[in-house]
N, C-alpha and C positions, 0 to 999 in steps of 0.2 A: 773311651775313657769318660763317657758322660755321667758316669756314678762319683770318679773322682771329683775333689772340691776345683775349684776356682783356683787355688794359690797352688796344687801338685801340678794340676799340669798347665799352669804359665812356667814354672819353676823344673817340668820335665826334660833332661837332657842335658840341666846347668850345673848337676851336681858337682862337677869340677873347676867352676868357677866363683864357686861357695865354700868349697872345705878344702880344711886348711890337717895334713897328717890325717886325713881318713876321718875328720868330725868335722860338720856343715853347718858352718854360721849360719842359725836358723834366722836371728836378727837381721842379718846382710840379706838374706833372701828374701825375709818378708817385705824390707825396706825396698829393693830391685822392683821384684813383683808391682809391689803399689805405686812405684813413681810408675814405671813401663802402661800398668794399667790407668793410672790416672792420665797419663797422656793420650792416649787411643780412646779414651770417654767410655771406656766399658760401665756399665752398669747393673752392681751387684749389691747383694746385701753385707754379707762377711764374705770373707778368703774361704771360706769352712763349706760353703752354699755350691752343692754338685751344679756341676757345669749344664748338666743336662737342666735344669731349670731356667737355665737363662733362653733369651729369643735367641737365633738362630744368628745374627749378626753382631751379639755381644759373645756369641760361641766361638764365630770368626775369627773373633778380635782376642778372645785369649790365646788360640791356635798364633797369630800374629806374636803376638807379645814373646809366644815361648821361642820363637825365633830374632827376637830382635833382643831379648836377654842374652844372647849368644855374641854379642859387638863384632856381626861382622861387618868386614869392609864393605860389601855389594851381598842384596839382596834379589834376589829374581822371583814375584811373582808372577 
């Protein structure tokens, strides 16, 4: 998914924590998205900016985020 932007795939897999009767608070997700990424210090340009452009550890760190957007109780890296 390195052509995908920055905000699909921190956002990939939460569609059901976003919409509400089958249409997805795109507001609530972009807001999720950017606190989750502004806590992990990722560093990008816009949400819009393919993942594949970022270094290799702000890569990481979205892969991170798309799972920790998920509230779960325990995590296992």
């Amino acid at each position: 998914l390195l052509e995908a932007s920055v905000h699909v795939n921190a956002a990939l897999g939460n569609e059901s924590r976003f919409s509400r009767r089958g249409w997805i608070d795109a507001a609530a997700e972009t807001a999720a998205v950017r606190e989750v990424l502004s806590g992990l210090g990722v560093r990008y340009a816009s949400l819009s900016q393919p993942v594949g452009t970022l270094s290799g550890g702000n890569q990481q760190k979205v892969v991170l985020a798309r799972w920790l957007l998920r509230d779960c109780e325990v995590l296992l890296v």
